[in-house]
C-alpha positions in Angstrom: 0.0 0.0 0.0 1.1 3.3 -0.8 0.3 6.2 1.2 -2.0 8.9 -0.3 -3.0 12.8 0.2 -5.9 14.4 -1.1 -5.8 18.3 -1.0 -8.9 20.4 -1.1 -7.8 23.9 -2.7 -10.5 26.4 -2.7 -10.4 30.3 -3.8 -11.5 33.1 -1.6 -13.3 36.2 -2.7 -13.1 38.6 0.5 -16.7 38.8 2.2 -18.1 42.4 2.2 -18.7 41.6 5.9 -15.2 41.4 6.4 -14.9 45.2 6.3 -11.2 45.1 8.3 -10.1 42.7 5.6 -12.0 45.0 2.8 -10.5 48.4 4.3 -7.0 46.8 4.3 -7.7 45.8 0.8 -8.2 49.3 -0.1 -5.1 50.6 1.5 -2.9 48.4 -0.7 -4.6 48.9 -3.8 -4.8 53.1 -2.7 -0.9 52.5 -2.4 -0.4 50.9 -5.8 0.7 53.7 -8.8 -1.1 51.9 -11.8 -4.4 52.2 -9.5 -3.9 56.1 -9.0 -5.9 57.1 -12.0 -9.4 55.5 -9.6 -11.2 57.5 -7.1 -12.1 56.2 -3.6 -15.5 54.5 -4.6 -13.9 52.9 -7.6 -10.8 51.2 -5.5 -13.2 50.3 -3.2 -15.3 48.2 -5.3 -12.2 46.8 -6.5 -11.1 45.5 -3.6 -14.0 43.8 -2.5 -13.9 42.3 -6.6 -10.2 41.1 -5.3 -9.2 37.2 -4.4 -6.7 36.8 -2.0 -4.5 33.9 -2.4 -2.1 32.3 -0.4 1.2 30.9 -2.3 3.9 28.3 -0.1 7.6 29.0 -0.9 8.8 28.3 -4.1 4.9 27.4 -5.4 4.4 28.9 -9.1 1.6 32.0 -9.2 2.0 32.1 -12.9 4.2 30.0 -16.2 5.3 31.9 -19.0 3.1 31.8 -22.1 0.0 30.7 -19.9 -3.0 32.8 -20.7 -5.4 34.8 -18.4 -7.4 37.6 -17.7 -5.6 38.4 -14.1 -2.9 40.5 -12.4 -1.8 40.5 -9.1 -0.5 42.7 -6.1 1.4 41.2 -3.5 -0.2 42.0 0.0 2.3 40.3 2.1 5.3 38.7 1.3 7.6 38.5 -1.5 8.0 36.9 -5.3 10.6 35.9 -7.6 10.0 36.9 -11.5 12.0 34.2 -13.5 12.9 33.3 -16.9 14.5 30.2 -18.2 18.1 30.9 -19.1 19.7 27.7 -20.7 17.1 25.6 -19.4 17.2 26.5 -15.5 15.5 29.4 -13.8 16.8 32.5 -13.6 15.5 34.9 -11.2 15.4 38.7 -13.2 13.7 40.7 -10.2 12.3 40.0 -6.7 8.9 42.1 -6.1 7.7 42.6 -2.8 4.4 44.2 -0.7 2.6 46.6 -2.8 4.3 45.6 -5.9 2.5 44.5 -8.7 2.7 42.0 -11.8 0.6 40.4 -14.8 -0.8 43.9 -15.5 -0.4 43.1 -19.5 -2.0 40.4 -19.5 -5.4 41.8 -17.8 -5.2 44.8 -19.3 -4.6 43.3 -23.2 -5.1 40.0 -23.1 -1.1 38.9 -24.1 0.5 35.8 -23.0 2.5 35.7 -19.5 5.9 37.2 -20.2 7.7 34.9 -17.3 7.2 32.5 -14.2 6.6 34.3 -11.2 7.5 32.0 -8.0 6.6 32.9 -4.2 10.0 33.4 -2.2 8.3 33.0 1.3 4.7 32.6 2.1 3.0 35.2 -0.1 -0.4 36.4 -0.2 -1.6 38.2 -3.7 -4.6 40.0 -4.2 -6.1 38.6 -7.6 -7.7 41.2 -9.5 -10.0 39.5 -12.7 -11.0 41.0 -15.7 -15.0 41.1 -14.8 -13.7 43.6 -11.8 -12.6 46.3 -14.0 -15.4 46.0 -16.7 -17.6 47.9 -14.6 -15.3 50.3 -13.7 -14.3 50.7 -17.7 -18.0 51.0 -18.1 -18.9 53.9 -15.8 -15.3 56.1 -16.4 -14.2 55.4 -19.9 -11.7 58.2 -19.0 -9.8 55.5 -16.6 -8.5 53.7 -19.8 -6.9 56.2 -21.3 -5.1 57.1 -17.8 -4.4 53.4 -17.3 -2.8 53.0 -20.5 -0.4 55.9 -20.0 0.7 54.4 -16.8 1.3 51.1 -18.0 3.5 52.8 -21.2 5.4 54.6 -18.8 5.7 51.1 -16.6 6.9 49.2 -19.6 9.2 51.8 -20.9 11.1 52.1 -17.6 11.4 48.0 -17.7 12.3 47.5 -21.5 14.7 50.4 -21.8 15.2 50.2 -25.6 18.6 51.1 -27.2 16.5 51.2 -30.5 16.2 54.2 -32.1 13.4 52.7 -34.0 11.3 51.3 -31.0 8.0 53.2 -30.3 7.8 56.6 -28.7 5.8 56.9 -24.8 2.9 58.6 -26.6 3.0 55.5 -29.7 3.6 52.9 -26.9 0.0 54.4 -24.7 -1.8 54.6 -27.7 -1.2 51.0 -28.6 -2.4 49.6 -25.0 -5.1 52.2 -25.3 -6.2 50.3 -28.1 -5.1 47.4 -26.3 -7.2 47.6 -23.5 -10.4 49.3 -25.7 -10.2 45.8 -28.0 -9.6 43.4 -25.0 -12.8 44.8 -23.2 -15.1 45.2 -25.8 -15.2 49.2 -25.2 -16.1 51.4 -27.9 
């Protein structure tokens, strides 16, 4: 006989009666730049949209190429952002409370760009595409402001040499477009 385990894993969405968990919700996403462009109401009925999960050290959140409609802040903790490099992991950046990833691929729909691995027990707040619908919906102004943050996000990580490579203005206008396509806005 061999021995067996069964796990049970089950997501959490935050209860709206948990209004310490909700409030503290709301501080980190208040704290977190891309979010700036929201006003109070707005955060706040994203962070009761949020799922909090909790990752074990070195358990994947996300694989390179895998699709989704997701990002994530980091509420507690810490996360390694790795790419393969001659067939083993190499860790490119370390992210930590209040930091932020998968942005591109909630926003646009694009593939994951890398594995993202939890470092020590890590909670992350998942944020889903049907959360920010609404909010598109009701403030079609938030796109435009979200797109210029996230060209001004990607520029500062892909510093191009390339004289060719797409100005700030180009580079918005193309997740603008992005982001109109990916939610159906008009």
């Amino acid at each position: 006989a061999y021995p067996t385990r069964t796990l049970f894993i089950q997501n959490q969405t935050l209860e709206t009666g948990l209004d310490e968990s909700v409030n503290e919700v709301f501080e980190r996403l208040s704290e977190v730049p891309l979010f700036a462009p929201l006003n109070d109401e707005e955060t706040m009925r994203l962070a009761r949209a949020c799922e909090a999960k909790i990752f074990s050290p070195n358990e994947p959140i996300v694989r390179k190429g895998q699709e989704g409609g997701s990002m994530f802040v980091i509420h507690r903790g810490s996360v390694k952002v790795q790419i393969l490099e001659n067939g083993f992991p190499k860790t490119i950046n370390t992210l930590t409370e209040g930091d932020f990833f998968g942005e591109m691929v909630l926003f646009t729909g694009e593939p994951r760009t890398a594995n993202v691995v939890a470092a020590e027990e890590t909670e992350v707040l998942e944020i889903k595409q049907p959360a920010l619908k609404p909010l598109f919906d009701a403030n079609p102004e938030l796109v435009e402001a979200l797109s210029k943050t996230i060209a001004e996000r990607r520029a500062a990580l892909f510093k191009k040499d390339d004289e060719s490579a797409a100005t700030p203005e180009e580079e918005s206008k193309g997740i603008f477009n992005s982001i109109k396509s990916f939610f159906g806005l008009n």
